[in-house]
N, CA, C and O atoms as a GROMACS GRO file, in nm:
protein
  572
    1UNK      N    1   0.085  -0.116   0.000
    1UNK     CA    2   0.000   0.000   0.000
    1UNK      C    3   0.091   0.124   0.000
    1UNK      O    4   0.174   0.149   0.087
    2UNK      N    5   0.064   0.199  -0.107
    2UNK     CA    6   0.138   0.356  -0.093
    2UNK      C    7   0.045   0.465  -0.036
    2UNK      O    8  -0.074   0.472  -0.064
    3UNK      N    9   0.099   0.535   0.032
    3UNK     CA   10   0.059   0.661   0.067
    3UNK      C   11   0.178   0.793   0.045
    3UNK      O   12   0.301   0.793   0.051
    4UNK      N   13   0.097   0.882   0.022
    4UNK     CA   14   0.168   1.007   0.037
    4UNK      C   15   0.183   1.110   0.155
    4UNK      O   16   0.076   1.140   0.207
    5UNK      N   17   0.283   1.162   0.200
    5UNK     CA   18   0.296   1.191   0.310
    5UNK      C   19   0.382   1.361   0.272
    5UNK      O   20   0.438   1.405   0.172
    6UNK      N   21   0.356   1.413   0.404
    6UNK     CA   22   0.430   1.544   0.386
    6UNK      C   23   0.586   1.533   0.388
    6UNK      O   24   0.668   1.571   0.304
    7UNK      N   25   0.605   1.457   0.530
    7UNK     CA   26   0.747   1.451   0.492
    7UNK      C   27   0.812   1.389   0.502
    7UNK      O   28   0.918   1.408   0.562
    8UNK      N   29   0.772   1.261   0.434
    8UNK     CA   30   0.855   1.182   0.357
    8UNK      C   31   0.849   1.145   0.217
    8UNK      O   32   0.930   1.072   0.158
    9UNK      N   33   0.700   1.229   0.150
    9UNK     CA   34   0.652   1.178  -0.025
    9UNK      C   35   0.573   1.046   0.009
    9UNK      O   36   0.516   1.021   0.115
   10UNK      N   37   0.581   0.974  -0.091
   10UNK     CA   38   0.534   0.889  -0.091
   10UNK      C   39   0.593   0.744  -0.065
   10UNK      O   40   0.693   0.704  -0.124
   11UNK      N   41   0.529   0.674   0.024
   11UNK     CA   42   0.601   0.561   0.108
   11UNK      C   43   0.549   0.416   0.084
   11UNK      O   44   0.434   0.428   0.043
   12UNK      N   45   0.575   0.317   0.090
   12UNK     CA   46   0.475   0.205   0.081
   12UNK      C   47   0.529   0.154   0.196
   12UNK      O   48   0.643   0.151   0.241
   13UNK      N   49   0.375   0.094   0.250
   13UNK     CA   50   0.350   0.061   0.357
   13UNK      C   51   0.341  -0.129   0.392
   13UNK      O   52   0.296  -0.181   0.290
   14UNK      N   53   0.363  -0.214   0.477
   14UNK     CA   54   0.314  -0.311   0.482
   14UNK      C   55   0.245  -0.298   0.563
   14UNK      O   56   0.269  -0.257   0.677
   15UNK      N   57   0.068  -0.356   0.482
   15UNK     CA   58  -0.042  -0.361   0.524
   15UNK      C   59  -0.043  -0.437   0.652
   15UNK      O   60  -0.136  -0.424   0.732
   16UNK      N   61   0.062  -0.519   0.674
   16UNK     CA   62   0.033  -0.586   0.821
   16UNK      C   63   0.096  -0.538   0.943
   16UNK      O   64   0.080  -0.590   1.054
   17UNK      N   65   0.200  -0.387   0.906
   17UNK     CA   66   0.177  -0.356   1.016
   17UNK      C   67   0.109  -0.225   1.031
   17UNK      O   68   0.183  -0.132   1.061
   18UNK      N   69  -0.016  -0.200   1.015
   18UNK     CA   70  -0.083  -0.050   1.044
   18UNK      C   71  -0.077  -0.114   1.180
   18UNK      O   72  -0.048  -0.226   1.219
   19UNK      N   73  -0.118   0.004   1.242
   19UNK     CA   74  -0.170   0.010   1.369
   19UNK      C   75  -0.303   0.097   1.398
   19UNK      O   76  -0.303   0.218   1.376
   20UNK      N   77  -0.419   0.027   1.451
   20UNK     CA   78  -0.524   0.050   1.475
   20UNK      C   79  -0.564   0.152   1.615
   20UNK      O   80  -0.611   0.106   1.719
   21UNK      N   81  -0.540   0.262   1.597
   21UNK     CA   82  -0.564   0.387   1.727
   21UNK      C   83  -0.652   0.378   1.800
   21UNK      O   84  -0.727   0.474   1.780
   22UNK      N   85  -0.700   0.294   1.902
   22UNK     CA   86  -0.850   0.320   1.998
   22UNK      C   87  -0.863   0.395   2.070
   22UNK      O   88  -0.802   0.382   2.176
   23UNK      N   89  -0.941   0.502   2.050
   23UNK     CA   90  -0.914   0.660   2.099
   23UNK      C   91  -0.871   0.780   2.024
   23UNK      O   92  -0.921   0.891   2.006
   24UNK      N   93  -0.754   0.715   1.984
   24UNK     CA   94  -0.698   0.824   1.888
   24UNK      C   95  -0.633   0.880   1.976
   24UNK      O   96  -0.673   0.867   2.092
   25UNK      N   97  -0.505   0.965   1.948
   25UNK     CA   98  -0.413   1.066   2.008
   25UNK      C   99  -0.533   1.194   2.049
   25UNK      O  100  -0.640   1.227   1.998
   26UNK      N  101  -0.462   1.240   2.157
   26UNK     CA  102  -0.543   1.396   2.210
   26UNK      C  103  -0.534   1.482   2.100
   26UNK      O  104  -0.432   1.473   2.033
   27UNK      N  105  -0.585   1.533   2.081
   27UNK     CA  106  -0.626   1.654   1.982
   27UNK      C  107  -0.674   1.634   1.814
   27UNK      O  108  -0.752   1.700   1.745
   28UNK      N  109  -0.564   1.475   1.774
   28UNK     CA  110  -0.598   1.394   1.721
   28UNK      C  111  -0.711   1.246   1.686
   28UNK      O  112  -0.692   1.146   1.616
   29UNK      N  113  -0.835   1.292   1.776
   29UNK     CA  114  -0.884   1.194   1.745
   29UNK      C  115  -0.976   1.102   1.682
   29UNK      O  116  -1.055   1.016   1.720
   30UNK      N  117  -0.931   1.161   1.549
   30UNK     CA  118  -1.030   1.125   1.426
   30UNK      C  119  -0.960   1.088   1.385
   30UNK      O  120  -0.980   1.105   1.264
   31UNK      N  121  -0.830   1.013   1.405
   31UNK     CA  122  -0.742   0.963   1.299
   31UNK      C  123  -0.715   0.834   1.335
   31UNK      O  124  -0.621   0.823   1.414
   32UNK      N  125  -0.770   0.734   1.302
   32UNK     CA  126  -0.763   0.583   1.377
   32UNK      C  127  -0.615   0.518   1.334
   32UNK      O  128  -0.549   0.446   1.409
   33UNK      N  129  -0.570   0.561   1.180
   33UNK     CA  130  -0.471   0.425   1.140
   33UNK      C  131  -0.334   0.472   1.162
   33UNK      O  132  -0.309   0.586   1.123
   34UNK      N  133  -0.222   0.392   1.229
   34UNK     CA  134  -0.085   0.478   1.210
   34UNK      C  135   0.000   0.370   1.148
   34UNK      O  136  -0.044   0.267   1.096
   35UNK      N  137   0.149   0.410   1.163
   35UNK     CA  138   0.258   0.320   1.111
   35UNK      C  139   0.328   0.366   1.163
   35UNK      O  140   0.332   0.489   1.174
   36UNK      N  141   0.426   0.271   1.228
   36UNK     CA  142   0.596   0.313   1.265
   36UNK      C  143   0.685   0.318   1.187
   36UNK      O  144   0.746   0.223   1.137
   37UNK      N  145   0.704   0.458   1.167
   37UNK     CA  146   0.819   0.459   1.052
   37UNK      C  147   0.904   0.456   1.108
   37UNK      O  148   0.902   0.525   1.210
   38UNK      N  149   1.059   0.358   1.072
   38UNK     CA  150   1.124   0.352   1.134
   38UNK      C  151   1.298   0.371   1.015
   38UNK      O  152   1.346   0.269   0.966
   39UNK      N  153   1.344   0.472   0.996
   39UNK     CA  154   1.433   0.531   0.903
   39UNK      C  155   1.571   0.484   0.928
   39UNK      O  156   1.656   0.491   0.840
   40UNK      N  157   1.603   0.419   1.086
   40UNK     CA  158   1.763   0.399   1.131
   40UNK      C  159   1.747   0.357   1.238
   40UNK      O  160   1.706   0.427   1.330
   41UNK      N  161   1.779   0.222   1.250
   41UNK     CA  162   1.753   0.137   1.328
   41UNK      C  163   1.841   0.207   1.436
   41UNK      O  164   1.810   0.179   1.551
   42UNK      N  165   1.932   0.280   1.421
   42UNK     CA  166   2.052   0.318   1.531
   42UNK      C  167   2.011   0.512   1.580
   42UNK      O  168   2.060   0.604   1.645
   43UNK      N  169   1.907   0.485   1.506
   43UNK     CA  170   1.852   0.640   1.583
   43UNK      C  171   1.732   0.609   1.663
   43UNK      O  172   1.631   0.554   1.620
   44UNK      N  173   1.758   0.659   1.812
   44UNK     CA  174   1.634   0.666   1.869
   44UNK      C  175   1.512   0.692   1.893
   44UNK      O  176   1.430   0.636   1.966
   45UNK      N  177   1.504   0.808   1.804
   45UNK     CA  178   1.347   0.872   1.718
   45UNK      C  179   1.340   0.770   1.615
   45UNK      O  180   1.431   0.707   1.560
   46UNK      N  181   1.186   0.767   1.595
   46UNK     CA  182   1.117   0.726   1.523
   46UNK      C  183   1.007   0.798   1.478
   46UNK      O  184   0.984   0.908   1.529
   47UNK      N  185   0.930   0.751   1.388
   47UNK     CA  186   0.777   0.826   1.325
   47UNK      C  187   0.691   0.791   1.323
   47UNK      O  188   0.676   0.704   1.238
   48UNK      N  189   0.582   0.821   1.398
   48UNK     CA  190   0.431   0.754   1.389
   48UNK      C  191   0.334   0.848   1.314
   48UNK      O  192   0.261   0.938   1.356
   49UNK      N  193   0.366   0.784   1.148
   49UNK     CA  194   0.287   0.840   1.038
   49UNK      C  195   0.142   0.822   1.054
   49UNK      O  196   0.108   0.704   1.040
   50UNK      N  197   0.080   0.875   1.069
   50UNK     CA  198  -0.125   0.885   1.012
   50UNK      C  199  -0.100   0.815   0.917
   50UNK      O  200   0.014   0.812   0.871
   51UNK      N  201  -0.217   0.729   0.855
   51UNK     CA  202  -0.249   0.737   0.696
   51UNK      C  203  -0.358   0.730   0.686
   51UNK      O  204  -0.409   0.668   0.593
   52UNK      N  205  -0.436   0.802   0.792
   52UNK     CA  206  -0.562   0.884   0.730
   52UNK      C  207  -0.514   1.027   0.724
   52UNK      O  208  -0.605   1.100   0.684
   53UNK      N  209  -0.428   1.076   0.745
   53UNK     CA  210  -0.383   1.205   0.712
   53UNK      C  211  -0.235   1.215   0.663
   53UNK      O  212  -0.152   1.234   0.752
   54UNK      N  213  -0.188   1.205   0.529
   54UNK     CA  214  -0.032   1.203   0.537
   54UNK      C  215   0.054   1.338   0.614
   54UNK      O  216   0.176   1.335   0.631
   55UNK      N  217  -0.024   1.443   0.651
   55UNK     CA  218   0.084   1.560   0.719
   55UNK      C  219   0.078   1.556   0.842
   55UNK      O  220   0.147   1.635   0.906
   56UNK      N  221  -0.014   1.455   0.917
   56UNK     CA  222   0.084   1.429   1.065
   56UNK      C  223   0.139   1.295   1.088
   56UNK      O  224   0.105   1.180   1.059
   57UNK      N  225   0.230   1.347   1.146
   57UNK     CA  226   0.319   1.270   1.182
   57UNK      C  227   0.389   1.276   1.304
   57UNK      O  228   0.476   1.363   1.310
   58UNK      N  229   0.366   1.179   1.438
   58UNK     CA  230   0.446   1.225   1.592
   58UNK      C  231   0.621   1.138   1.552
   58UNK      O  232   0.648   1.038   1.485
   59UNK      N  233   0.698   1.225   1.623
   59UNK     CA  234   0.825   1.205   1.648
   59UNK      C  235   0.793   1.145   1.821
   59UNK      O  236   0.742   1.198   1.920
   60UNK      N  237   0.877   0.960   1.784
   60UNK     CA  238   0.828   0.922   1.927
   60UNK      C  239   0.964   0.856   1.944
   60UNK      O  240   1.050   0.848   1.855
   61UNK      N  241   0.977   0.798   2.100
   61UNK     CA  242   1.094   0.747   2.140
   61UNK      C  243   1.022   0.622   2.240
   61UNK      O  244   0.910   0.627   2.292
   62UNK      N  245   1.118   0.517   2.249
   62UNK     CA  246   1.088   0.464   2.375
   62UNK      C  247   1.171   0.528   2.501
   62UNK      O  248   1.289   0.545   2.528
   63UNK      N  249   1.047   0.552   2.562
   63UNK     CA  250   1.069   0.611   2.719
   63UNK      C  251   1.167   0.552   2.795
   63UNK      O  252   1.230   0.628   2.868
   64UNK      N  253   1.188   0.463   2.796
   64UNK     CA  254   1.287   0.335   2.858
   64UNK      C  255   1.442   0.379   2.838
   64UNK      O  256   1.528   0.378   2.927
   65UNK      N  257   1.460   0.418   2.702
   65UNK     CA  258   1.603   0.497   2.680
   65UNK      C  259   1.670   0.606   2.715
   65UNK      O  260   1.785   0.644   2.694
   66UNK      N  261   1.554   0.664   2.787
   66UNK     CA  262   1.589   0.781   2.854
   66UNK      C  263   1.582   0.770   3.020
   66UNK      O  264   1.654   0.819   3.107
   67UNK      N  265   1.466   0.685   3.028
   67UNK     CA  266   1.431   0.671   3.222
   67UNK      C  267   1.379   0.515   3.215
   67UNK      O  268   1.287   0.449   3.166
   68UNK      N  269   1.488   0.501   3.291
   68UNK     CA  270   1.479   0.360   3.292
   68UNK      C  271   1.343   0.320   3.394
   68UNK      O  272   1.253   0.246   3.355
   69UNK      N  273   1.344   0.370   3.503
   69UNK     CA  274   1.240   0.360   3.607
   69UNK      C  275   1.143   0.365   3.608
   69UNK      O  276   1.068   0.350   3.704
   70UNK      N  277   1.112   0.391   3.482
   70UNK     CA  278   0.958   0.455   3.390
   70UNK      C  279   0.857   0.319   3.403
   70UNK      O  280   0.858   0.224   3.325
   71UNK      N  281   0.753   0.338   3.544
   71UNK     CA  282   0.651   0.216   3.522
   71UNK      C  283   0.502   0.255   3.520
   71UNK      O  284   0.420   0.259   3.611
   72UNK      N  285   0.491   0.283   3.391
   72UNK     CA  286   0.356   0.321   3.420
   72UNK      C  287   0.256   0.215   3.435
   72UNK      O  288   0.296   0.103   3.404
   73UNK      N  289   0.108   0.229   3.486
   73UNK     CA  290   0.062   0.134   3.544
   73UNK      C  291  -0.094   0.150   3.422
   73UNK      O  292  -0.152   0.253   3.386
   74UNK      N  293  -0.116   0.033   3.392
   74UNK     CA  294  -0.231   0.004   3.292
   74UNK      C  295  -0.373   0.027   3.397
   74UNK      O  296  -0.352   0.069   3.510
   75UNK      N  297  -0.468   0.007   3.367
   75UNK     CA  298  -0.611   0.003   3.413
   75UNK      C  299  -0.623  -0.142   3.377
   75UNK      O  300  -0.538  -0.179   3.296
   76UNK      N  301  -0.719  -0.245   3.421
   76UNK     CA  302  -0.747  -0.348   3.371
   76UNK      C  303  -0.844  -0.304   3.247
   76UNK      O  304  -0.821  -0.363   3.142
   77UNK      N  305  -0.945  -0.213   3.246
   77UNK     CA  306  -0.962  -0.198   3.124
   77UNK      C  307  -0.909  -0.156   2.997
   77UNK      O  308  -0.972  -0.178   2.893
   78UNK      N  309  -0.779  -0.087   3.000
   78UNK     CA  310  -0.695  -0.072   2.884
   78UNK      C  311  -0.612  -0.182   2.862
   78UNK      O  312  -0.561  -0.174   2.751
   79UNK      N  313  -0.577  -0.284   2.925
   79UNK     CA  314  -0.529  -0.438   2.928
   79UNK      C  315  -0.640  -0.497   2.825
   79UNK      O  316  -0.611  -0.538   2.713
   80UNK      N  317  -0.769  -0.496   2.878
   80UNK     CA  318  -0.912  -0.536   2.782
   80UNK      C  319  -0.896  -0.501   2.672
   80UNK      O  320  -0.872  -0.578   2.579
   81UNK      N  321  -0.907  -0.359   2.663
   81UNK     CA  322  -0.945  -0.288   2.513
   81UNK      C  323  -0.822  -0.298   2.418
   81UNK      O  324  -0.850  -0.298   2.298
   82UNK      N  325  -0.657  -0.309   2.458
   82UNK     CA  326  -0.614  -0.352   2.345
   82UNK      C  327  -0.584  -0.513   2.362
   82UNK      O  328  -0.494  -0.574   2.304
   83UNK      N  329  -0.656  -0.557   2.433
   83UNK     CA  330  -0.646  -0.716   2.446
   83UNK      C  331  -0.497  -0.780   2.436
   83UNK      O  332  -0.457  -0.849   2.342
   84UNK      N  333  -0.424  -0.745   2.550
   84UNK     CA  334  -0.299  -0.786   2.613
   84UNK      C  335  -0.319  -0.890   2.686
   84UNK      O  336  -0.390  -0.894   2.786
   85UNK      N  337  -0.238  -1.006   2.624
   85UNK     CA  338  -0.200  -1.122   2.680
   85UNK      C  339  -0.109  -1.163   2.775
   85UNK      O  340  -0.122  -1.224   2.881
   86UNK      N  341   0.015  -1.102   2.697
   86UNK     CA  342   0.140  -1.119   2.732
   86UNK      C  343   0.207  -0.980   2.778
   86UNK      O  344   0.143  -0.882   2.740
   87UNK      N  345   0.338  -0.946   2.861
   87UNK     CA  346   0.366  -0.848   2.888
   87UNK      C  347   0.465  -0.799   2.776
   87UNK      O  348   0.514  -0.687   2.772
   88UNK      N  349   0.489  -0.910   2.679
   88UNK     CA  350   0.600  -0.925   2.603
   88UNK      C  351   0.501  -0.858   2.465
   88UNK      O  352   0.579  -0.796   2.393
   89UNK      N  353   0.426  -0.854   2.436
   89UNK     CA  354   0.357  -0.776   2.325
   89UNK      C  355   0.288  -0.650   2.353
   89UNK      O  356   0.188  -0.604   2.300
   90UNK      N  357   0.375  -0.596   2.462
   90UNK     CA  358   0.360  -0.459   2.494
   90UNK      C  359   0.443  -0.367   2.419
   90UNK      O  360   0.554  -0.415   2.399
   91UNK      N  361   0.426  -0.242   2.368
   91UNK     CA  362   0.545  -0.184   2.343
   91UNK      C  363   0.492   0.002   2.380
   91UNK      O  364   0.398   0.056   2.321
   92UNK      N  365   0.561   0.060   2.469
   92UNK     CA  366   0.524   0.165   2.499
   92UNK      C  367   0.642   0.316   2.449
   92UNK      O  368   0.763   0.322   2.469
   93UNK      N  369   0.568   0.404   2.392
   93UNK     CA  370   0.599   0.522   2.309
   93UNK      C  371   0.574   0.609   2.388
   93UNK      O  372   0.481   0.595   2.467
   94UNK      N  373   0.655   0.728   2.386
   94UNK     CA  374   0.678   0.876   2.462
   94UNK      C  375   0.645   0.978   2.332
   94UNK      O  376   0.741   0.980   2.255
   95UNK      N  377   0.547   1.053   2.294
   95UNK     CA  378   0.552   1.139   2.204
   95UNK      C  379   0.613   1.272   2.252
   95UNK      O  380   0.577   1.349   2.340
   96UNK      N  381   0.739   1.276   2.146
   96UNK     CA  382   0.842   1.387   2.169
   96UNK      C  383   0.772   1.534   2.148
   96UNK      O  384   0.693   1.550   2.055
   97UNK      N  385   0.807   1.641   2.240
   97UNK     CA  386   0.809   1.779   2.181
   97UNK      C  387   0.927   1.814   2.105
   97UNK      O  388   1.035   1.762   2.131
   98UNK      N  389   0.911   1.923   1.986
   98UNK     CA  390   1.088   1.982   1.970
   98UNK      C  391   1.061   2.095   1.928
   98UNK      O  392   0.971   2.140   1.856
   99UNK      N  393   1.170   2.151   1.994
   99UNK     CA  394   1.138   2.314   2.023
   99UNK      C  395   1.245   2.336   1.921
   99UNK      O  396   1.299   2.244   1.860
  100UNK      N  397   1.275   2.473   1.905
  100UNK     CA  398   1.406   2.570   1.824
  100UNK      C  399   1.538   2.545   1.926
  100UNK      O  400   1.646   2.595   1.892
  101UNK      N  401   1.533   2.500   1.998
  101UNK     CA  402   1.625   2.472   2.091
  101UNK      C  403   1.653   2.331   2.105
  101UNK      O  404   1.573   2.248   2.147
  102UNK      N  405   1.771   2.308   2.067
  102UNK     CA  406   1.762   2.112   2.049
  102UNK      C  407   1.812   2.074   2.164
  102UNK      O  408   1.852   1.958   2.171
  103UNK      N  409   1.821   2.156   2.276
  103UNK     CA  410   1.820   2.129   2.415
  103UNK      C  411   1.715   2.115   2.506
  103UNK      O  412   1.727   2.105   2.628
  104UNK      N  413   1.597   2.114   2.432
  104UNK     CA  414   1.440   2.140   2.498
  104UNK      C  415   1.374   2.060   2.431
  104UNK      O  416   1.256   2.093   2.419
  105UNK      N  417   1.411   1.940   2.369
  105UNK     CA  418   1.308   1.833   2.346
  105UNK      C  419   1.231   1.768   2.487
  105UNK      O  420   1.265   1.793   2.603
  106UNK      N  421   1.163   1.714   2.460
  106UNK     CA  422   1.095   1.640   2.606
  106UNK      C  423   1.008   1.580   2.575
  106UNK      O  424   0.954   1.622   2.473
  107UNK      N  425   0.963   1.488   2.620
  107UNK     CA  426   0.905   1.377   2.569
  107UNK      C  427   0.756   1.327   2.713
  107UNK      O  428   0.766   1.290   2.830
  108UNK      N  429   0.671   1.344   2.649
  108UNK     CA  430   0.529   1.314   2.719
  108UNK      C  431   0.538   1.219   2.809
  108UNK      O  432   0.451   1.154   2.751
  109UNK      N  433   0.570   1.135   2.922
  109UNK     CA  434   0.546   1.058   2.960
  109UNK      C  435   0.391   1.054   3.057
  109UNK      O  436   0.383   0.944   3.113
  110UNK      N  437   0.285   1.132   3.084
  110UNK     CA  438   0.208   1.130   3.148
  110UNK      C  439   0.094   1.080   3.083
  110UNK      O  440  -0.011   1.054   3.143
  111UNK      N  441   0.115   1.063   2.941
  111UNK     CA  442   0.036   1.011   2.824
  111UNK      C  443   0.105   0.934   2.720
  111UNK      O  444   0.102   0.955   2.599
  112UNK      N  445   0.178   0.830   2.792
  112UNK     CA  446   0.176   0.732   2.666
  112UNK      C  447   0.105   0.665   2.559
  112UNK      O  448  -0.015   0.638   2.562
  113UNK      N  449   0.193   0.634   2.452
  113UNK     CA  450   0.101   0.500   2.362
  113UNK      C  451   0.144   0.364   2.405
  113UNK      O  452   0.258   0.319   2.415
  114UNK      N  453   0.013   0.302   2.431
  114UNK     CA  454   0.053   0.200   2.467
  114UNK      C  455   0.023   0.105   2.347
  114UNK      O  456  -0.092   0.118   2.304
  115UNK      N  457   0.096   0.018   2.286
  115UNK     CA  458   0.103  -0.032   2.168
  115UNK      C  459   0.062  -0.212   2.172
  115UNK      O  460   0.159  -0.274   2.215
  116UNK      N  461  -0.036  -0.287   2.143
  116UNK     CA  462  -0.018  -0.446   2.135
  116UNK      C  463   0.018  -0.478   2.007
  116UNK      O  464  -0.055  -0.496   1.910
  117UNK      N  465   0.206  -0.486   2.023
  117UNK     CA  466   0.259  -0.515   1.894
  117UNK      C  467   0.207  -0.624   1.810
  117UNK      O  468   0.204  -0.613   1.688
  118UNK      N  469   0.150  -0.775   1.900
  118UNK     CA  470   0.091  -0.864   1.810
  118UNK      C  471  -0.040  -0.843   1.776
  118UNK      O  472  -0.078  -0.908   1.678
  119UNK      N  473  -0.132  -0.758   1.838
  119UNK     CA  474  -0.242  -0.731   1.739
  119UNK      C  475  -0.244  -0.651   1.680
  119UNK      O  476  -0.353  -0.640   1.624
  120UNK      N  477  -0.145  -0.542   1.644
  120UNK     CA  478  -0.161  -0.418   1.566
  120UNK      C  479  -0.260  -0.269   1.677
  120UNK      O  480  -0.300  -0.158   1.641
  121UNK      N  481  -0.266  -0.323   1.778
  121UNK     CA  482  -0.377  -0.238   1.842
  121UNK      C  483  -0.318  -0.130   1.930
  121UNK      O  484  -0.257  -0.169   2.030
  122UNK      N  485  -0.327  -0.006   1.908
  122UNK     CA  486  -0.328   0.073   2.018
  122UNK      C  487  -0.395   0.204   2.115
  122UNK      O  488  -0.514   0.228   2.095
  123UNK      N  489  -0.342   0.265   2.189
  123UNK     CA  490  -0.420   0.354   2.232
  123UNK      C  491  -0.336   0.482   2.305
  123UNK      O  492  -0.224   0.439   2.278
  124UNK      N  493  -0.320   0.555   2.348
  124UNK     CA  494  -0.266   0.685   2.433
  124UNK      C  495  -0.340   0.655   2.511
  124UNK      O  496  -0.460   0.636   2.494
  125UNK      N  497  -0.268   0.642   2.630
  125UNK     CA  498  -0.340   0.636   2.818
  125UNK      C  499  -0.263   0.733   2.883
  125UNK      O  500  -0.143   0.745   2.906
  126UNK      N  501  -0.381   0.809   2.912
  126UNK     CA  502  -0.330   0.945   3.008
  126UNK      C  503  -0.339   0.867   3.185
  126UNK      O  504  -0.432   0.818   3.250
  127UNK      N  505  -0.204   0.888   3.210
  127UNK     CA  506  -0.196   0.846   3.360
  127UNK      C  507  -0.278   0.916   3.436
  127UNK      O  508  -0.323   1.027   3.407
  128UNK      N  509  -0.304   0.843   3.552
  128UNK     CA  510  -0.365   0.939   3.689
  128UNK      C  511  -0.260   0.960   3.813
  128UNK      O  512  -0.281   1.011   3.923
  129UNK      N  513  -0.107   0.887   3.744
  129UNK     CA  514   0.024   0.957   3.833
  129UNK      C  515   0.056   1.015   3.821
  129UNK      O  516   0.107   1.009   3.709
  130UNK      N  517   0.083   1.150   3.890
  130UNK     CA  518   0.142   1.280   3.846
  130UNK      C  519   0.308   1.257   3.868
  130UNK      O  520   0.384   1.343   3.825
  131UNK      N  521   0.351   1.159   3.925
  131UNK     CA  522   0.497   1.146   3.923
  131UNK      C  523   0.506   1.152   3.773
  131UNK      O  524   0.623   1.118   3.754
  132UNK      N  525   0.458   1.173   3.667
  132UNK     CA  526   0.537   1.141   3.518
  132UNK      C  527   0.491   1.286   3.460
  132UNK      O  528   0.373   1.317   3.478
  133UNK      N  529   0.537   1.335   3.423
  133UNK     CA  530   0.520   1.485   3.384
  133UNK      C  531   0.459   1.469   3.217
  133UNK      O  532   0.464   1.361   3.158
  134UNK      N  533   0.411   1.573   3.166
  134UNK     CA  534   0.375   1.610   3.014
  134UNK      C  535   0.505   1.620   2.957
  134UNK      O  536   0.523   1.543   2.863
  135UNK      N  537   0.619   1.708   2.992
  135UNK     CA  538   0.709   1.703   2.979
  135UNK      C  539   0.846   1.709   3.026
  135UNK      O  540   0.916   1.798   3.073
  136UNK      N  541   0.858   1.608   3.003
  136UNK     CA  542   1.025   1.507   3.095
  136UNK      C  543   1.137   1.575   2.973
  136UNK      O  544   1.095   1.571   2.858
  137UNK      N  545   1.232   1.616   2.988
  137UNK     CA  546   1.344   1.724   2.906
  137UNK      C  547   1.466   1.591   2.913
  137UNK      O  548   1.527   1.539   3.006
  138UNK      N  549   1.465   1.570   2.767
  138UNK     CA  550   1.590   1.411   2.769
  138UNK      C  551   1.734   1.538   2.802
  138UNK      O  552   1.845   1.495   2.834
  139UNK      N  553   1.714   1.655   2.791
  139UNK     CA  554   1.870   1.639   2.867
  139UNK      C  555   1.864   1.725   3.003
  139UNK      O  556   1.749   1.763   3.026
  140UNK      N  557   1.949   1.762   3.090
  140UNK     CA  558   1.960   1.870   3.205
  140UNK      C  559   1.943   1.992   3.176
  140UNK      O  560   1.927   2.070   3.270
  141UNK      N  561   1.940   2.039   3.044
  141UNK     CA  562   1.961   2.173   3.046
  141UNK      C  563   1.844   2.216   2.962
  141UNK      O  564   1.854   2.327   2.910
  142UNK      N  565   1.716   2.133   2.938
  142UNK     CA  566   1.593   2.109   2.860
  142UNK      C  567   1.552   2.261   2.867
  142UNK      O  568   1.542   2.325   2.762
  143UNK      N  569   1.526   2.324   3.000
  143UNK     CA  570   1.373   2.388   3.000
  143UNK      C  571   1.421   2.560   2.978
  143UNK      O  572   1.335   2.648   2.972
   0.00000   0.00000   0.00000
C-alpha cells in the first residue's frame, strides 16, 4: 500500500503492520490508522505516520532509553481494550516535543502510547500519576 505523506513523499506501507488507534491521540482523534516509521535502526526517534492524514506525523521514542524507572501502570480496562496477553507484546511510546532549541526536546510521559505489537492495536493512556510529567526534558539543560 502507498501513501503520500508530507514529509517523507510517498512511502509504501506493509499492510500488516498498520496500527489500529482506539481513541486516537489527544487533539488527534479522528485519525484511527498509524505506522511506525522507522528510518535507522541506530537512531532513537522514530515516526508515527497517520495514513488517514499524510501531514501528521508524531516524532516518538521509547521512554525506557531515557528513564529507565519509567513504570507506568495500565487500568485493567486498557489491558481489555487492546487485548494484552502477554507483557512481552507490549510496546510503549513517549511522544516527543521539539522546540528551536535542540536542548528542549521532552518527551510526554504522562500520556503514553501503549502499543499491542501482536495485534496491531493501540491507544494513548493518560496516567492518573502525576509522578510522570507532560514534559520530561531528555537532557539537564531542557527547560
Amino acid at each position: 500500500m502507498n501513501i503520500v505523506t508530507t514529509r517523507f513523499g510517498e512511502i509504501d506501507i506493509d499492510e500488516s503492520k498498520i496500527i489500529d488507534m482506539r481513541g486516537g491521540i489527544l487533539g488527534f482523534e479522528h485519525l484511527k490508522k498509524y505506522v511506525l516509521h522507522i528510518r535507522d535502526d541506530n537512531n532513537p526517534f522514530w515516526w508515527l505516520q497517520s495514513l488517514d492524514d499524510g501531514a501528521i506525523v508524531f516524532v516518538v521514542i521509547n521512554p525506557y532509553s531515557v528513564k529507565a524507572d519509567y513504570e507506568p501502570m495500565l487500568s485493567d480496562n486498557d489491558v481489555k481494550l487492546l487485548e494484552i496477553e502477554e507483557a512481552e507484546d507490549v510496546v510503549l511510546l513517549a511522544i516527543l516535543t521539539i522546540c528551536q532549541n535542540p536542548f528542549s526536546v521532552s518527551m510526554n510521559l504522562r500520556a503514553p502510547l501503549v502499543i499491542n505489537a501482536k495485534k496491531k492495536i493501540a491507544k494513548q493512556i493518560v496516567l492518573e500519576d502525576v509522578k510522570y510529567p507532560v514534559q520530561y526534558y531528555l537532557t539537564a539543560t531542557g527547560k
